[in-house]
Structures are given as structure tokens and as C-alpha cells.
C-alpha positions in Angstrom: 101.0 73.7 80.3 101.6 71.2 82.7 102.2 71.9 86.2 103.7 68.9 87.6 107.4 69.0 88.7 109.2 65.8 87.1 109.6 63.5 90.1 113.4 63.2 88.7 113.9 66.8 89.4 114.7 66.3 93.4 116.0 69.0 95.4 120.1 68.2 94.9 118.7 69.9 91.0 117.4 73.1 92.8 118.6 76.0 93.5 120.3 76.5 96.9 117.8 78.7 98.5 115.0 75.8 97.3 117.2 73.0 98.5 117.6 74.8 102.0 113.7 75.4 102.1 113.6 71.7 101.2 115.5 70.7 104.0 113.1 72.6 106.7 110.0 72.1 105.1 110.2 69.1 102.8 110.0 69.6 98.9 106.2 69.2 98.1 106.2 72.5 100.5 108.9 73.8 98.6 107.2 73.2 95.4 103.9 75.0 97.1 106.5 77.9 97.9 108.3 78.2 94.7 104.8 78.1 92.8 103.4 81.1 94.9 106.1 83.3 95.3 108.5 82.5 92.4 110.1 85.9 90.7 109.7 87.7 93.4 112.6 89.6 96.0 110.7 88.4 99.7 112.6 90.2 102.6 112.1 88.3 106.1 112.5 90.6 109.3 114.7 90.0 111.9 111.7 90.0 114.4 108.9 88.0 113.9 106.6 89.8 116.1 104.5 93.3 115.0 105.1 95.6 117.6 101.2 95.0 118.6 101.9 91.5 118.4 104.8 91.6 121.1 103.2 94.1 123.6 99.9 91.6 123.3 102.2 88.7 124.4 103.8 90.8 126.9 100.9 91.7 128.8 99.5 87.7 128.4 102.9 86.7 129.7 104.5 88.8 131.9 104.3 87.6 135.9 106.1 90.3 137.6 109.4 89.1 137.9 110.4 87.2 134.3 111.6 90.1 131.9 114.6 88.1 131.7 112.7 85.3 130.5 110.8 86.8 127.9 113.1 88.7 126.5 115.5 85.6 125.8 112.6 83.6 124.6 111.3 86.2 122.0 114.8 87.8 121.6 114.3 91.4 122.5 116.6 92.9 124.8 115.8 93.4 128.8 115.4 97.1 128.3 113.1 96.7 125.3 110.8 93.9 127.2 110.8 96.6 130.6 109.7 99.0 128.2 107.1 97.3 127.1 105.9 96.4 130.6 106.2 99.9 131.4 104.3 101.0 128.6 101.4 98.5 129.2 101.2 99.5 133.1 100.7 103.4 131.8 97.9 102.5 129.4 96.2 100.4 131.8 96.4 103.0 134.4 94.8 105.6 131.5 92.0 103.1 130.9 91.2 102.5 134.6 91.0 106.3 135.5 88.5 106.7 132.8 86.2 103.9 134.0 
């Protein structure tokens, strides 16, 4: 079988989803894409941090007075970024006491 893609067959011959791909990643990527995960259903979340992942840059990132700031950046509501802070401050005071 022959695995080459027909240089004639340029993204305006694709399927919309491959075209848009195309445009943010260029088609040999798309091609590398469509290869690996052809025929299957992929579901992106809205977030593209794991909870982990957020608190970690949280704690790495938070000065004391830019909550605002991060929660625009990574796009998280205030509330949600205090919380985290909050949370982080609690488990630090846990580990300290049992030093």
C-alpha cells in the first residue's frame, strides 16, 4: 500500500476540519495528524490544564497580589484562581506543622 499523499491532493481537497488544522499547523502536520488519529471521535477540553497542572502553576506563579492576572492569562475565574491559592496556603501549612 502506498502511504504517500498525492502532492495534487492540497488541503482546498480536504475535509474542513483538515483544512482548518492545515491552516494552524501546516499540512505535512496535518497529514502526521490525520495518519494517527484518523477514524477516531477526539474530544478537546475546554481547559487545557489538569487540575494538578494548574495548582502547580499557581503556586510557581502566584506573587501575592496578581490573582487577576493569572486568572485572565490561564482563563479561570478570580474565585477559582483564590481558591486555589487558598488551597495551596492550607497544604503548605499541613506540611510545615509536620516537619
Amino acid at each position: 500500500m502506498n502511504d504517500k499523499i498525492n502532492l495534487h491532493n492540497t488541503s482546498d481537497n480536504w475535509h474542513s476540519v483538515y483544512a482548518d488544522i492545515a491552516n494552524l499547523v501546516g499540512e505535512d502536520n496535518t497529514i502526521k495528524i490525520y495518519r494517527y488519529f484518523r477514524g477516531m471521535n477526539i474530544n478537546f477540553p475546554m481547559k487545557l490544564f489538569t487540575k494538578t497542572g494548574l495548582e502547580n502553576i499557581i503556586k510557581n506563579e502566584y506573587n501575592g497580589s496578581n490573582v487577576k492576572d493569572l486568572a485572565r492569562k490561564y482563563g479561570y475565574s478570580m474565585r477559582h484562581i483564590n481558591r486555589i491559592v487558598i488551597d495551596n496556603k492550607l497544604r503548605n501549612k499541613k506540611e510545615n506543622k509536620g516537619e
